[in-house]
C-alpha positions in Angstrom: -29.1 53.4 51.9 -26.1 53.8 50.4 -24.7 50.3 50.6 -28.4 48.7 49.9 -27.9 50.6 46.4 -24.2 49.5 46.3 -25.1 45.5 46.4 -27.9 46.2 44.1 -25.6 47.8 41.2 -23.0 44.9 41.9 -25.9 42.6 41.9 -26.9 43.9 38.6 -23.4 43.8 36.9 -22.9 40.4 37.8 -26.5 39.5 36.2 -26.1 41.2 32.9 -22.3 39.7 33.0 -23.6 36.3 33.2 -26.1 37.1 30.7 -23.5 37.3 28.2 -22.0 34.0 27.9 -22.6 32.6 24.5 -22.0 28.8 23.6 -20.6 29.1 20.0 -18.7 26.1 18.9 -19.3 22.3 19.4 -16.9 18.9 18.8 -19.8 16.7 19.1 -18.0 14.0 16.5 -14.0 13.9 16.3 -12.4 12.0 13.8 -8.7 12.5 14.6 -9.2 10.7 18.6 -11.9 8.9 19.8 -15.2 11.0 21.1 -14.2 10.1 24.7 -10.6 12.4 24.8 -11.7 15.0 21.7 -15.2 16.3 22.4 -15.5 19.6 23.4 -17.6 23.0 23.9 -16.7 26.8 23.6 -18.2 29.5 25.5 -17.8 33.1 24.4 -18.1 36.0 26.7 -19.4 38.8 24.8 -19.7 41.4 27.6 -17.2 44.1 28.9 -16.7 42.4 32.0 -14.8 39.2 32.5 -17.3 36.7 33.9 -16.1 33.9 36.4 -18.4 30.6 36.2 -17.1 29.1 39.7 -20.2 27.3 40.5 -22.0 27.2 37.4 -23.7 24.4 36.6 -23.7 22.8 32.5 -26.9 20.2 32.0 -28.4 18.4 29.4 -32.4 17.5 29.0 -31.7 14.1 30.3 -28.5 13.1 33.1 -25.8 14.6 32.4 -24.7 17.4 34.1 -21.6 19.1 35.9 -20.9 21.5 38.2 -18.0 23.8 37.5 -15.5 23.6 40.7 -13.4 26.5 40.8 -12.4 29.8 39.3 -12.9 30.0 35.7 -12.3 33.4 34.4 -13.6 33.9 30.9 -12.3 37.4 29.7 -14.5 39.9 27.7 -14.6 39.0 24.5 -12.7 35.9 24.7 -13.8 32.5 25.2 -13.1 29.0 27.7 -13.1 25.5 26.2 -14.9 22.5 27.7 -13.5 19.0 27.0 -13.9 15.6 27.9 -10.5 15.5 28.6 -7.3 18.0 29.3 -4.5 16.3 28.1 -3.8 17.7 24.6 -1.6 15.0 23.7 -4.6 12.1 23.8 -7.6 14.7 22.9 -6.2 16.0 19.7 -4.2 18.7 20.4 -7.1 21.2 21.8 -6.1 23.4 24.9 -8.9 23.0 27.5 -9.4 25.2 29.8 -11.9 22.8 32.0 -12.0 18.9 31.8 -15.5 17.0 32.1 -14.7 13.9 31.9 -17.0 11.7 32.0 -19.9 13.9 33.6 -21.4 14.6 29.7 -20.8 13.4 26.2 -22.1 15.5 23.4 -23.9 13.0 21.2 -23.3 13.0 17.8 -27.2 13.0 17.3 -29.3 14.8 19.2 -28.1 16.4 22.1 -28.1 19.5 24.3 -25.8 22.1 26.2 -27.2 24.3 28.7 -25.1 27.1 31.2 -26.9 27.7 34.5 -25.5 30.0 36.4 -24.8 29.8 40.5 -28.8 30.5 41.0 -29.9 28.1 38.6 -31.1 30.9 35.9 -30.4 29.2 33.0 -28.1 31.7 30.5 -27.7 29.9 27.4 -29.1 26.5 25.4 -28.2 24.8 22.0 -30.4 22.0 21.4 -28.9 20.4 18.4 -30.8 17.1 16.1 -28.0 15.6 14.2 -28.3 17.1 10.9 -32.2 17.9 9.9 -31.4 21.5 10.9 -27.9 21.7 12.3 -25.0 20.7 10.9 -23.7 17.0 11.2 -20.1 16.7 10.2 -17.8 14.4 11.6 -14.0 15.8 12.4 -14.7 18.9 12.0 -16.5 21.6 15.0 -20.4 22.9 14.2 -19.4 26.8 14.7 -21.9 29.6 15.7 -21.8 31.7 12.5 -22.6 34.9 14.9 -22.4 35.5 18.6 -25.6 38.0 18.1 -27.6 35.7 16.2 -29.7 33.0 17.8 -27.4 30.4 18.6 -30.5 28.0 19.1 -31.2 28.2 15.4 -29.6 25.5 13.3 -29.2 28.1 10.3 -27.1 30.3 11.9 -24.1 27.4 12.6 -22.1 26.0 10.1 -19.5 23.1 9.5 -15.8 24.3 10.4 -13.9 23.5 7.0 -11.0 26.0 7.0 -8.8 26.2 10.1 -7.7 22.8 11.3 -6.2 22.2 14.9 -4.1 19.5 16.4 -4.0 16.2 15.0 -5.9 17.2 11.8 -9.7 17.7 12.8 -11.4 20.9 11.6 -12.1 23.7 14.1 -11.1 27.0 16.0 -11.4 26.1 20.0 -10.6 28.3 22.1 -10.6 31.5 19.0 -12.8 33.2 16.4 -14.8 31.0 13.9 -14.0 30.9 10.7 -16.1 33.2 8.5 -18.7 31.6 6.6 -21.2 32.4 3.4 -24.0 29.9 3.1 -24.1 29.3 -1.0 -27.8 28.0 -1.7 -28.4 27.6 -5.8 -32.1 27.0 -6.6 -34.3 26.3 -9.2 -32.4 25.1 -11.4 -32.8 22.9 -14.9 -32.4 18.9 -14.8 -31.7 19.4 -18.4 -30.9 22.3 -21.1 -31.1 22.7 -24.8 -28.1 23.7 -26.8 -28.5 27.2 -28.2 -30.4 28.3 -25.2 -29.9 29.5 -21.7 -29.7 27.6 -18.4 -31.4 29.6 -15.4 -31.3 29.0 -11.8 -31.2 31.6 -8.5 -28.4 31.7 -6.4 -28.8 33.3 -2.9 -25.1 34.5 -1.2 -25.7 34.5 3.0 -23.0 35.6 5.2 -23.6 34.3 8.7 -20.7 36.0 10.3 -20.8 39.0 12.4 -18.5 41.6 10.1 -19.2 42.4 6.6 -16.8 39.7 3.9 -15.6 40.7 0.5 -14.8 37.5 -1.7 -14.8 36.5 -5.7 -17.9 34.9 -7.0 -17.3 32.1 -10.5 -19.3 29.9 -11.8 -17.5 26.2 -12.9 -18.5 24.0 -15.6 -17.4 20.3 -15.9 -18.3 18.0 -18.3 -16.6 15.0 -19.8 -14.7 17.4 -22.5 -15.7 21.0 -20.7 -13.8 21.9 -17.3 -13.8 25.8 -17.0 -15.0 28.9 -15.9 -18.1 30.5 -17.3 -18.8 33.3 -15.1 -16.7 35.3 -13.0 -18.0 38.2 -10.4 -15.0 39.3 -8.5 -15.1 41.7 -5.2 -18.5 40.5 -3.8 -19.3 42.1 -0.4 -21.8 41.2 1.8 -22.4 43.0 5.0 -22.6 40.9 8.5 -25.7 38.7 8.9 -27.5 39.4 5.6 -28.4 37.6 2.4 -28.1 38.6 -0.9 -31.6 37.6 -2.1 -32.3 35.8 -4.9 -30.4 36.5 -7.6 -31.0 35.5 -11.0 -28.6 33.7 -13.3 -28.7 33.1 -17.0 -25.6 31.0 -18.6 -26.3 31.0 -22.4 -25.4 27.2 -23.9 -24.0 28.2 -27.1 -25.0 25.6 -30.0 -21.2 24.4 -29.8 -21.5 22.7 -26.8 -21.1 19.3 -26.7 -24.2 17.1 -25.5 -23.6 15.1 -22.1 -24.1 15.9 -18.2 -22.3 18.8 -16.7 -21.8 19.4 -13.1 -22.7 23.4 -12.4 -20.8 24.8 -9.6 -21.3 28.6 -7.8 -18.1 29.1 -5.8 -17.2 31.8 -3.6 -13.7 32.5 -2.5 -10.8 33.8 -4.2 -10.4 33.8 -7.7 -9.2 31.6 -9.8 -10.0 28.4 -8.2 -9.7 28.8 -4.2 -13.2 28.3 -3.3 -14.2 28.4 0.1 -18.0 27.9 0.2 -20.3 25.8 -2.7 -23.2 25.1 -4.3 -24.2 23.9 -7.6 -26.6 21.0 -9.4 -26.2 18.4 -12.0 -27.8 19.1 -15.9 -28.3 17.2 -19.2 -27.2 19.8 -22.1 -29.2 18.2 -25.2 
């Protein structure tokens, strides 16, 4: 009885180990090599147990498919990178942990990554479409804002525009993501009387896990105006939640002179390091 319950519990560990494997960051479209040598995949273990995928299987919804042939510890908390190939002189300077080759390419449209574990129970799935809903960049990584959130949701990943790796593409294999606040500015004016105020919502959305404090400004440029307007310094936001809408009123004093002006809500570090954008274009008559 005693050793029944024995190979249950370590049946159980291993289950709830394998359980916490989270893909969260994908080179589906290198710039720096050719797709061939510099695609790659991260997996993240999020559990308390290190969590060894000797005989895992990774698939797509179509042919591709591997079988992972041999120990491959990934630690708690830490991650293994997938690439098409090992060498990190040809691949652009990643460090792979295990080399594909040829058995998958991650299609810079729509394509898919799933883990199955030893018993076929399938453990995780991103099913990306090339930009309607996930990110599309080329030389730089689509990053997993959030190991907790759904990583099958488009909205929570994000382009990798900070850290760069290697020969010069954009990414973090094989470490944390970068943090990232998703800057959405909404209904805003095509064009604006002088003498009047310009009014638009902005909504702030930090994808990441932990809570991010940055500066907020507002930037107007026109063909004689280039400067600040607005300035919010110290701005936290705590992991995985939005601001809301907020409203914004810029007053267009009657000095201003007429022409289109580029509108921009930055967030980063005051005065001009922005990190993460958005703005809109407006006619001030």
């Amino acid at each position: 009885m005693r050793n029944f319950a024995t190979i249950t519990a370590c049946m159980l560990v291993a289950g709830t180990a394998g359980a916490d494997l989270v893909i969260t960051e994908i080179m589906q479209n290198p710039a720096a090599v050719t797709d061939s040598n510099g695609e790659y995949f991260e997996v993240y273990n999020s559990g308390a147990s290190a969590v060894d995928m000797d005989g895992y299987t990774i698939v797509d919804n179509d042919s591709d498919d591997f079988v992972v042939s041999g120990t491959l510890l990934v630690p708690a908390g830490g991650y293994v990178v997938f690439g098409k190939s090992a060498n990190d002189t040809t691949n652009g300077g990643v460090a792979v942990d295990y080399e594909f080759g040829s058995s998958m390419a991650l299609a810079n449209g729509g394509d898919e990554i799933v883990i199955m574990d030893a018993d076929s129970l399938e453990l995780d799935r991103v099913e990306w479409d090339g930009g309607p809903l996930f990110p599309d960049p080329t030389g730089a990584s689509m990053s997993l804002g959030c190991y907790l959130a759904d990583n099958n949701d488009g909205a929570n990943w994000f382009e990798s525009m900070l850290t760069s790796y290697g020969d010069g593409d954009f990414g973090t294999p094989g470490a944390d993501n970068e943090d990232a606040i998703v800057v959405t500015v909404s209904d805003y004016p095509d064009s604006v009387s002088v003498g009047t105020n310009a009014t638009f919502n902005v909504t702030l959305e930090n994808i990441t896990c932990g809570a991010l404090t940055n500066d907020a400004w507002i930037h107007a440029t026109g063909d004689v105006v280039d400067q600040t307007v607005k300035t919010q310094p110290g701005v936290t936001l705590p992991g995985m939640t939005s601001s809301g809408l907020v409203p914004i009123s810029l007053p267009v004093p009657p000095s201003t002179p007429l022409g289109v002006y580029d509108v921009d809500l930055n967030v980063g570090t005051l005065p001009s390091d922005a990190a993460w954008t958005d703005g809109f274009s407006a006619t001030v008559y």
